[in-house]
C-alpha positions, 0 to 999 in steps of 0.5 A, spaced: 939 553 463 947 552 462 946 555 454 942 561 457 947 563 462 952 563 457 948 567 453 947 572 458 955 572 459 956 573 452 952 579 451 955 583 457 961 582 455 958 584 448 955 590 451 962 592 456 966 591 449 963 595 445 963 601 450 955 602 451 957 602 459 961 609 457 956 612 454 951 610 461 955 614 465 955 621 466 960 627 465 963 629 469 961 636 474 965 642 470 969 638 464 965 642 460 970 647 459 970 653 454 975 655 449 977 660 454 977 655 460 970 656 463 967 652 467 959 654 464 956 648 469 959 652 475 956 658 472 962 662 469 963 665 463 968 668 460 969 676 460 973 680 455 974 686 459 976 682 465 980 677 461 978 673 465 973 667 467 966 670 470 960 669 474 956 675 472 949 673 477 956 675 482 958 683 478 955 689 482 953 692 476 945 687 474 940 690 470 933 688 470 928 686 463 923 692 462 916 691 460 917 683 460 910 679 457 913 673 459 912 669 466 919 671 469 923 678 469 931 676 465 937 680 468 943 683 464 950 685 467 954 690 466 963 690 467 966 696 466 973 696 464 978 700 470 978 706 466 971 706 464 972 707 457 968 700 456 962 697 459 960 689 457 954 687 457 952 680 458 945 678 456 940 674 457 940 669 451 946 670 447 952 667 447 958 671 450 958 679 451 957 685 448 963 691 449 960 698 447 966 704 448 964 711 452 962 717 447 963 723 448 958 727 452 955 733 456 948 729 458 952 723 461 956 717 461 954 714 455 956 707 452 954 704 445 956 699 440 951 699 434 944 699 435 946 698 444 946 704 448 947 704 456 947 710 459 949 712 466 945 718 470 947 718 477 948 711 479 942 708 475 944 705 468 939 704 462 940 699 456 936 701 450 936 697 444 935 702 438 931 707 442 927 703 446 929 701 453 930 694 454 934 693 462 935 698 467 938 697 474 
């Protein structure tokens, strides 16, 4: 009995020596920083507009998926720079965002950055990608 509490003596100090109980516990909430500073665990990304962390579910400007075929619905958002020369746009399923630069035009504001385009009519903005409409506020 007394070679067998030893041995279990021995392997927890093994086992604490070697560093497994720091492997056991978790990280700690918002130590997972981005290169910018931003906490992704407590939902901020970062903004080039802004220059600043982020939570885009809280920005005004929100766009709902068009014509989904999967069980829920995506949103996109939308930060304009202060001059509204620049629309950001983050969406759903890729890292960072996208800043598309205003054109000129007689039919509307008009934001686009390669295949992007979102328009603005009134207070309704629309995001198409090529020529389909893929979000719309």
């Amino acid at each position: 009995m007394k070679n067998v509490k030893q041995f279990i003596t021995a392997m927890t100090v093994v086992i604490f020596a070697s560093g497994v109980s720091a492997q056991l516990s978790p990280k700690g909430a918002g130590s997972d920083k981005d290169k910018h500073g931003c906490k992704g665990s407590a939902g901020y990304t970062f903004s080039v507009i802004k220059n600043d962390c982020v939570r885009i579910f809280d920005e005004k400007i929100q766009l709902k998926e068009v014509d989904s075929k999967k069980s829920y619905t995506s949103n996109a958002a939308v930060i304009l720079s202060e001059d509204s020369k620049k629309a950001e746009i983050f969406l759903p399923a890729s890292d960072g965002s996208l800043v598309l630069d205003k054109i000129a035009s007689k039919k509307g504001v008009i934001y686009k950055k390669g295949q992007y385009t979102l328009t603005k009519n009134k207070n309704a903005y629309t995001l198409r990608l090529a020529k389909k409409v893929v979000f719309k506020s």
